[in-house]
C-alpha positions as CSV (number, residue, x, y, z in Angstrom):
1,X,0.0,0.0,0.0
2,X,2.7,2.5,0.8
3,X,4.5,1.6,-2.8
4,X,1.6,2.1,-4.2
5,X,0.8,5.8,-2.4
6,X,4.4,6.7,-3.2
7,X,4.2,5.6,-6.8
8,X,0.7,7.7,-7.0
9,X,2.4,11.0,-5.8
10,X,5.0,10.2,-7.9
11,X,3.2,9.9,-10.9
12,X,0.4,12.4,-10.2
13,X,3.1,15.4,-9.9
14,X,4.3,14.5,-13.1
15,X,0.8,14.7,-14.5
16,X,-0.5,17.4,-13.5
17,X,2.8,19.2,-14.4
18,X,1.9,18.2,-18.0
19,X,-2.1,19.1,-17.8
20,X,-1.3,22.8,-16.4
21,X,0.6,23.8,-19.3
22,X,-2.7,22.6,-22.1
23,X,-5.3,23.6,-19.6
24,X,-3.8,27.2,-19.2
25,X,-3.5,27.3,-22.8
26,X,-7.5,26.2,-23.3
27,X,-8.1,28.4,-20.7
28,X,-6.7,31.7,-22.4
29,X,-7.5,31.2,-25.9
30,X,-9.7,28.0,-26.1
31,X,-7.4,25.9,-27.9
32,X,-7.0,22.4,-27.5
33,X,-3.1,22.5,-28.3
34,X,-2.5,18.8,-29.8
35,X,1.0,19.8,-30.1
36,X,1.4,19.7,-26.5
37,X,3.0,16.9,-26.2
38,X,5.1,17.2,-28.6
39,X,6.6,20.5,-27.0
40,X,7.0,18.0,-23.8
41,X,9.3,16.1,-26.0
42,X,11.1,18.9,-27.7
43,X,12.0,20.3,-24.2
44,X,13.6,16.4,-23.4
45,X,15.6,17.1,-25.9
46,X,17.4,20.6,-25.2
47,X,17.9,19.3,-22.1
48,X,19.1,15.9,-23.7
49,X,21.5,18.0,-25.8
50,X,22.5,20.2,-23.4
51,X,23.2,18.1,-20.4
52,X,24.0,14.6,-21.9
53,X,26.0,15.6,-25.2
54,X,27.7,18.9,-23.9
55,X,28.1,18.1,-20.5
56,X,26.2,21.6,-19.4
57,X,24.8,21.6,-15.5
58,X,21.7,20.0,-15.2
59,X,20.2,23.3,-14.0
60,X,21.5,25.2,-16.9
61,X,20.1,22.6,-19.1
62,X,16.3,22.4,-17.8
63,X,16.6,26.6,-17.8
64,X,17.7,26.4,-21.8
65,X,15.1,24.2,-22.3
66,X,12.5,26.1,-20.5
67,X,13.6,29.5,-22.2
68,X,14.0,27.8,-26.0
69,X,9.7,26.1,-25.4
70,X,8.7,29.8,-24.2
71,X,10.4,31.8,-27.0
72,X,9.0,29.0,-29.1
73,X,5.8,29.2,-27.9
74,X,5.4,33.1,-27.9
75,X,6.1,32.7,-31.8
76,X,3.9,30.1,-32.4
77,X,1.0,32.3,-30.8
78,X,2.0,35.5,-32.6
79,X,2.5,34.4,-35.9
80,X,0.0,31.1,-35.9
81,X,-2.6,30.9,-33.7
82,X,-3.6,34.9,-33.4
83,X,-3.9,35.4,-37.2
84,X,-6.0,32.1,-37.4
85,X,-8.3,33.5,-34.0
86,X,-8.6,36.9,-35.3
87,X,-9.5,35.6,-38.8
88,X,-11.3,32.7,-38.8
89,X,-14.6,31.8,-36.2
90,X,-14.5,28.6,-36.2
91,X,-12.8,26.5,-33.7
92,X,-11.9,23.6,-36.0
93,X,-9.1,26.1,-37.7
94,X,-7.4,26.4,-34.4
95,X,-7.5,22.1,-33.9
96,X,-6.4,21.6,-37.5
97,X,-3.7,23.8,-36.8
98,X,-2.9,22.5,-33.4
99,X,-2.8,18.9,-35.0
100,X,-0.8,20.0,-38.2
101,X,2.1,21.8,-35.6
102,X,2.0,18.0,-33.7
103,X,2.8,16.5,-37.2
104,X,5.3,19.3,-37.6
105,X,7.4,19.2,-35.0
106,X,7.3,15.0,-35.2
107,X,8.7,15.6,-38.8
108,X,11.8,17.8,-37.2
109,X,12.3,16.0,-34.1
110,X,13.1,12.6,-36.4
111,X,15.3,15.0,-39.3
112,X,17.3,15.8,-36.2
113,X,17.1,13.6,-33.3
114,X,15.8,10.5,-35.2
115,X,14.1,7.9,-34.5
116,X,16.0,6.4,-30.9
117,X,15.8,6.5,-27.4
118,X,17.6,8.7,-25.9
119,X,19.1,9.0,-22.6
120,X,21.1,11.3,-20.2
121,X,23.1,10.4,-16.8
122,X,21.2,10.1,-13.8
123,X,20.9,13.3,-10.8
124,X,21.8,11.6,-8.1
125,X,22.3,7.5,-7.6
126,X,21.3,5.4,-5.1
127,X,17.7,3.9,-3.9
128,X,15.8,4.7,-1.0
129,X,14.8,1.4,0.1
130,X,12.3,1.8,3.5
131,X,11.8,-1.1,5.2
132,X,10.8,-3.0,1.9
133,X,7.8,-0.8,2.4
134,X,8.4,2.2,-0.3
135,X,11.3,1.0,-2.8
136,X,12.4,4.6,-4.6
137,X,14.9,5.2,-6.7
138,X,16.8,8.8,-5.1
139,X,16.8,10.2,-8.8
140,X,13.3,9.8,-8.7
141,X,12.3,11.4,-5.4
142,X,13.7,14.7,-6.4
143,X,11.9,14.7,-9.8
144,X,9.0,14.4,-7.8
145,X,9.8,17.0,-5.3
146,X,11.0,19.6,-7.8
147,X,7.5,18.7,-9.7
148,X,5.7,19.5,-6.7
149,X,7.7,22.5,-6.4
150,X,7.2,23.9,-9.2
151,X,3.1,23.3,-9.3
152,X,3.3,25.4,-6.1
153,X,5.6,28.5,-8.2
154,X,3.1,28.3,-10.9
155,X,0.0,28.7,-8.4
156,X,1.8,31.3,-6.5
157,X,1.9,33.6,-9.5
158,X,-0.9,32.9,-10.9
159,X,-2.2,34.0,-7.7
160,X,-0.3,37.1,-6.8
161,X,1.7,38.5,-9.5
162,X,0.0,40.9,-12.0
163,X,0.8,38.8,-15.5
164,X,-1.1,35.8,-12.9
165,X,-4.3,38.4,-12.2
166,X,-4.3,39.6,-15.5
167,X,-3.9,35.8,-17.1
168,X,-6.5,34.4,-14.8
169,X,-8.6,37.8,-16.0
170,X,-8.3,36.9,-19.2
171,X,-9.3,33.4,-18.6
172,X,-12.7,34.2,-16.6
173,X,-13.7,36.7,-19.5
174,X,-11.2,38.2,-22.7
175,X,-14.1,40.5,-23.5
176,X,-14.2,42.2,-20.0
177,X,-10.9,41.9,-19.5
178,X,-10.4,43.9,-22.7
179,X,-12.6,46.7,-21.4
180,X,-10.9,46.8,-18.3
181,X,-7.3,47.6,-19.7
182,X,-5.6,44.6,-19.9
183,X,-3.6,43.8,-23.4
184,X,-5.1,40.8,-24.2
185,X,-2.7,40.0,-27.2
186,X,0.1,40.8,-24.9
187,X,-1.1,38.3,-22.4
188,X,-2.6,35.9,-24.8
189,X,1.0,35.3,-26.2
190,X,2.7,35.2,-22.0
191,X,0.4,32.6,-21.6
192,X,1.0,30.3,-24.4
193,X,4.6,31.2,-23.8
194,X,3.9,29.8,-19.9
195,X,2.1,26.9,-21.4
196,X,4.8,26.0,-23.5
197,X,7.6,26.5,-21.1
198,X,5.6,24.0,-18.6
199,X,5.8,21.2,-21.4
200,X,9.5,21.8,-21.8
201,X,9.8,22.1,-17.8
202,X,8.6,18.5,-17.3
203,X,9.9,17.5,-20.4
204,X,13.3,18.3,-19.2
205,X,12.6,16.7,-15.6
206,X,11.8,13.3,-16.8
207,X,14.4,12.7,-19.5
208,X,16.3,11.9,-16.7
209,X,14.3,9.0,-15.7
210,X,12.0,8.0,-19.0
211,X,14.7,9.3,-21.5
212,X,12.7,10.7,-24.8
213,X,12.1,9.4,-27.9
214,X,9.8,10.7,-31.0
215,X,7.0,8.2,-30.5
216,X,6.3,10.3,-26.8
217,X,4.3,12.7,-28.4
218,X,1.0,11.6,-29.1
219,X,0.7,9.5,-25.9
220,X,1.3,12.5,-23.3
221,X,-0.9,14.5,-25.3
222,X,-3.8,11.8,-25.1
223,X,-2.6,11.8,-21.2
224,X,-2.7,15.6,-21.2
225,X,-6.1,15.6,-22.6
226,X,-7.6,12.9,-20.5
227,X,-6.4,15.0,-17.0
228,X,-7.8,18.4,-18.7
229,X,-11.3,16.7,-19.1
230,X,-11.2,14.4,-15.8
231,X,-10.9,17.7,-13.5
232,X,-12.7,20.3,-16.2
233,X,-11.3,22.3,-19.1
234,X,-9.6,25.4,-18.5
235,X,-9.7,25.2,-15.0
236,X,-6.4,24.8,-13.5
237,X,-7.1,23.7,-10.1
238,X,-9.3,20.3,-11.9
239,X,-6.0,20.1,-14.2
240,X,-4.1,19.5,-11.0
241,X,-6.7,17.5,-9.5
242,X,-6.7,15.3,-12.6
243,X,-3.1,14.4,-13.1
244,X,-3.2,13.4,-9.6
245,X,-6.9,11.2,-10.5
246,X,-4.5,9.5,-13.0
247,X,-1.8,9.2,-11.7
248,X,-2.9,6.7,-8.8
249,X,-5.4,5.2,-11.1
250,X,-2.2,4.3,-13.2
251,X,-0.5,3.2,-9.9
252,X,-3.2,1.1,-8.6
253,X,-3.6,-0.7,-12.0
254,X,0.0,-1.2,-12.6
255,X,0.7,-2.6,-8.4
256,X,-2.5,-4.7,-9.4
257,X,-2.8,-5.9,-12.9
258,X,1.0,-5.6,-13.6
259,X,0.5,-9.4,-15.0
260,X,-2.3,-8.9,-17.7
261,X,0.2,-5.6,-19.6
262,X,-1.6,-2.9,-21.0
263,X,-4.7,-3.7,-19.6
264,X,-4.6,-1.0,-17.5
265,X,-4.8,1.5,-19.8
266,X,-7.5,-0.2,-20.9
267,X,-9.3,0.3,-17.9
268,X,-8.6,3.5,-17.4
269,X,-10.2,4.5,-20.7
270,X,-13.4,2.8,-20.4
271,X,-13.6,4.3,-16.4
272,X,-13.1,8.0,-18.3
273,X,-15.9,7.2,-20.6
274,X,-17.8,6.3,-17.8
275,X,-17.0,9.2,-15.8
276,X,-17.7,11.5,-18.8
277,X,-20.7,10.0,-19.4
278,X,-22.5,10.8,-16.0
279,X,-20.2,14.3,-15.5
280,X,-19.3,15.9,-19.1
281,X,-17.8,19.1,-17.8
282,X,-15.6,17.3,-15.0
283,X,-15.1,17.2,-11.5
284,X,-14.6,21.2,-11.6
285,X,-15.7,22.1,-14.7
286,X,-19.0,24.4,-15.6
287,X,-21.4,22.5,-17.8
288,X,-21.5,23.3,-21.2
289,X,-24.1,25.8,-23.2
């Protein structure tokens, strides 16, 4: 039980690391970003490149890689998504978009990374073994700490600072938040930026335990989009709430089904379906209309 609970926190930090980037994103500009997980990958590799072929500092490495996702995500909303918002009103130009920059950025992470795992040293060595009661890997515990960490940074300023009030502004209602002085195409582009640099953030953490490869993409988006609609689009608390949902349903399967593969999964979907089903907006969601 206590493996399990530690795995779960483990698990769930990581999660909800990924969902707060996409669901900030939704939240600003309602766009589904199915490029998000590809951003998570990109950012595994700057830090790949940075700390396992040049032999940077770790810290260095995750900052380059959080600075290069931000820029890169500024751009992407200035020259990309804006034009297509301020032009077109329907949402499916955004999506096609969003899904043509996932294809795009699979297409240049293979031209330059290929195809291959890859893999960077370990932080720290050693395993914290507990009584034979919680088996973690040392490396692992301070992923999971600096995740936490940094979930509690990002709700501090959305909280306190003014780009958080005038984000979280923007989010409630662009049209009033317009009127009341705040430059929504400023702060439409800082929060994509944010978004972005989140996915390169945890990208960056876990290539130190996962390693990255191209085919990581599509799956963390599908696990991205799953949290965002388990705890209720655009709402960053149920974003936080939902990584943590699956990451101990992920636990719990894998402690208890470990035998029968991806079954778990499996079971995972069909609950969400379930759940959707009888609560379409999500644990803290609004319903829709």
């Amino acid at each position: 039980m206590e493996q399990i609970l530690a795995n779960g926190i483990y698990l769930g930090a990581q999660y909800a690391m990924i969902a707060l980037g996409l669901t900030l994103i939704f939240a600003l500009m309602n766009v589904l970003n199915f490029a998000h997980g590809q951003m998570y990958v990109l950012g595994g590799f700057v830090t790949y490149t940075f700390y396992g072929q040049l032999g940077w500092p770790f810290v260095v490495a995750l900052l380059a890689s959080c600075v290069t996702l931000a820029v890169l995500g500024a751009l992407i909303e200035k020259f990309l998504f804006a034009p297509v918002i301020r032009r077109s009103s329907r949402e499916e130009s955004t999506m096609l978009l969003a899904a043509g920059l996932a294809f795009f950025f699979d297409a240049i992470i293979l031209l330059v990374f290929g195809e291959k795992q890859r893999g960077v040293p370990k932080i720290v060595n050693g395993v914290l073994n507990w009584d034979f009661r919680i088996i973690m890997p040392y490396d692992r515990i301070l992923i999971c700490f600096l995740a936490i960490l940094s979930i509690v940074g990002f709700i501090v300023f959305m909280q306190y600072s003014k780009t958080g009030r005038a984000l979280r502004a923007l989010a409630q209602d662009r049209t009033a938040a317009q009127l009341m002085g705040v430059n929504v195409e400023r702060y439409s582009m800082i929060g994509f930026a944010i978004g972005a640099m989140l996915a390169g953030l945890v990208g960056g953490l876990l290539v130190t335990i996962t390693g990255v490869n191209l085919g990581m993409g599509g799956p963390t988006s599908i696990k991205a989009f799953m949290m965002v609609m388990i705890g209720g689009a655009g709402v960053i608390s149920g974003a936080i709430a939902g990584g943590i949902i699956l990451g101990f349903m992920e636990a719990i399967g894998l402690a208890v089904l470990s035998q029968y593969g991806d079954i778990t999964y499996l079971l995972i979907f069909v609950s969400l379906m379930i759940f959707l089903a009888i609560r379409p907006q999500g644990l803290m969601g609004k319903p829709w209309g």
